[in-house]
C-alpha positions in Angstrom: 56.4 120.9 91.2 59.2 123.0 89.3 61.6 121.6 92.2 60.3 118.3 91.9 61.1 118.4 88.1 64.7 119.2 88.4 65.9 117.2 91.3 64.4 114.4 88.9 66.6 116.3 85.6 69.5 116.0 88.4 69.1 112.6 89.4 68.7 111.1 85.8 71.8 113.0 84.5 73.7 112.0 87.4 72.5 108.2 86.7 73.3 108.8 82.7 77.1 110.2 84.2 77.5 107.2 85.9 76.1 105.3 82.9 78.8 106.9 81.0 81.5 106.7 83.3 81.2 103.3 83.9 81.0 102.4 79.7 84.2 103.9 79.2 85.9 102.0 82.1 84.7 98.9 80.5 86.0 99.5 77.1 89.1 100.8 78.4 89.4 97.9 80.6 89.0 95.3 78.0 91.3 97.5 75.7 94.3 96.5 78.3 92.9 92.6 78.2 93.0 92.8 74.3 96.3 94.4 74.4 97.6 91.8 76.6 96.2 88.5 74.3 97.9 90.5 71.5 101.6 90.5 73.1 100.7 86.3 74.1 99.8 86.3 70.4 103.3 87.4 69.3 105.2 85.7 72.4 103.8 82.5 71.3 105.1 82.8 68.0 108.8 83.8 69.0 108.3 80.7 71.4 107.4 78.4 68.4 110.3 80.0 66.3 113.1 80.1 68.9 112.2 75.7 69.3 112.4 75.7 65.2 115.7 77.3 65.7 117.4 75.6 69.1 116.1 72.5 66.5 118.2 73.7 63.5 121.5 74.6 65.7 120.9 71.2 67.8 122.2 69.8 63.9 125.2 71.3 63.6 126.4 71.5 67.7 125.4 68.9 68.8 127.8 69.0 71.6 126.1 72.2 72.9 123.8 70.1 74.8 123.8 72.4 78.0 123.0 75.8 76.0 119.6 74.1 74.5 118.8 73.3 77.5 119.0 76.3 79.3 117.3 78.2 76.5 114.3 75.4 76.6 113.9 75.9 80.1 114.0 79.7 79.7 111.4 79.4 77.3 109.1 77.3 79.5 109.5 79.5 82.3 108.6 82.4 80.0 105.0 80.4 78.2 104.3 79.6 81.5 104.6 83.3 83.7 100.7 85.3 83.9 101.4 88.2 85.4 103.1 91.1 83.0 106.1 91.2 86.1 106.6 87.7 85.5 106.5 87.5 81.9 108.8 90.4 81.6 111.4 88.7 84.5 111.0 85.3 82.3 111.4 87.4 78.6 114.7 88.7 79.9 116.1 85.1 81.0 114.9 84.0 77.6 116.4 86.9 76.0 119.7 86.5 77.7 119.8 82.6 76.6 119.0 83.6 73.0 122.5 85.8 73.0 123.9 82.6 74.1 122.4 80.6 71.3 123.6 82.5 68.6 126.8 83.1 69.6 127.4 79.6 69.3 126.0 79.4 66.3 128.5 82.2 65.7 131.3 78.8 66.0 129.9 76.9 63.2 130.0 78.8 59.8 128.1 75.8 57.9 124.9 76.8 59.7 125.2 80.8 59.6 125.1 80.3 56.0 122.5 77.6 56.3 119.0 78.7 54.8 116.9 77.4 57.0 119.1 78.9 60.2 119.3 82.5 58.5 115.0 82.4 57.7 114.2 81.8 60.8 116.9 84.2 62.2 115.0 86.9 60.4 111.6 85.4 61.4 112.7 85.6 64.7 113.6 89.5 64.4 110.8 90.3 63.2 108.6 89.1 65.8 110.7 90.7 68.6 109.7 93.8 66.5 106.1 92.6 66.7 106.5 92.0 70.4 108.2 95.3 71.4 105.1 96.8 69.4 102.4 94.8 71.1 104.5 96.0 74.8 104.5 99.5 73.5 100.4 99.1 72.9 99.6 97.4 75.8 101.6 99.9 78.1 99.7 102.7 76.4 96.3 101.3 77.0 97.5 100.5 80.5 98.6 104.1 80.9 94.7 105.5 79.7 92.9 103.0 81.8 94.5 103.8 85.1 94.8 107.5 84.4 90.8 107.2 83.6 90.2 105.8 87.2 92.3 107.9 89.2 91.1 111.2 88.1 88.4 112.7 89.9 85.2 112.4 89.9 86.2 108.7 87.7 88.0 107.4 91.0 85.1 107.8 93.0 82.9 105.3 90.5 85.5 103.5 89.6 86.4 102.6 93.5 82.5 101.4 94.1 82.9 99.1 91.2 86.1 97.5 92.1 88.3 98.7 89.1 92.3 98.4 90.2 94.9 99.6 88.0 96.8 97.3 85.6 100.4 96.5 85.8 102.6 98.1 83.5 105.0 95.4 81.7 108.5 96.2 82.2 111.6 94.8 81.7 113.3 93.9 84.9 117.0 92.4 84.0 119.5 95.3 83.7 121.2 92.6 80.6 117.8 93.3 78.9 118.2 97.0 79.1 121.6 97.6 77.8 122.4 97.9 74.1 123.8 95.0 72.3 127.8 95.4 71.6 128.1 95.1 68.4 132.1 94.6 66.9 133.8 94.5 63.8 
């Protein structure tokens, strides 16, 4: 009877373990899914901003038909990539025609001193700040969810139930990596 009583205390706390185990994979899991809506979130946002601003430039160069179309390709590539490889491969392409962008804006003083140009500039710094934020998050949620099902005994639940590790989102394009040159 006394045996009886705690294989049953060993089978329900093993049960409740599992319970727990697979709660905390759940939450972590939609922790990375949150995180990733929240960089879409801000990526939307610098795409609405950077057509406001190819808009604005398109004013004053309007010549410099090649460069917005480059940069409105760039951007469609980027809206339209899902996985985090390919949104980081298409952010560096956009980033890259951005640079372009505003150095020809560099040619035409009229619209660096043009309100509208210079709000939306800073708009648009901001929300790379937002972005780079949302990355940092969603890397670090990332980071706690696939630690959680690859240490032991978690990896052995976790592999019943299907979970896979998340991909990280990292920048690809060595041009995204380096510093900007700044010169006076």
């Amino acid at each position: 009877m006394v045996g009886l009583i705690i294989a049953i205390v060993i089978i329900v706390a093993i049960v409740l373990w599992i319970i727990g185990v697979y709660n905390r994979l759940i939450t972590l899991k939609n922790r990375v899914e949150n995180a990733w809506h929240q960089i879409d979130v801000q990526l939307q946002r610098r795409y609405d901003l950077i057509e406001n601003l190819v808009n604005t430039v398109k004013g004053y160069a309007k010549h410099e038909k090649e460069i917005f179309e480059k940069v409105a390709e760039a951007r469609a590539k980027a809206m339209g990539a899902t996985s985090p490889a390919e949104k980081a491969k298409a952010e560096g392409e956009l980033t890259s025609t951005l640079k372009t962008l505003f150095a020809v804006a560099e040619a035409y003083p009229e619209l660096k001193a043009n309100e509208n140009f210079l709000q939306l500039q800073e708009e648009l710094t901001s929300t790379e700040n937002k972005v780079a934020y949302a990355r940092q998050a969603y890397n670090d949620t990332v980071y706690m969810f696939n630690k959680t099902i690859q240490l032991f005994p978690n990896n052995i639940i976790a592999g019943m139930l299907g979970f896979k590790p998340f991909e990280y989102f990292e920048t690809e394009s060595s041009e995204v990596r380096k510093a900007p040159k700044v010169q006076f």
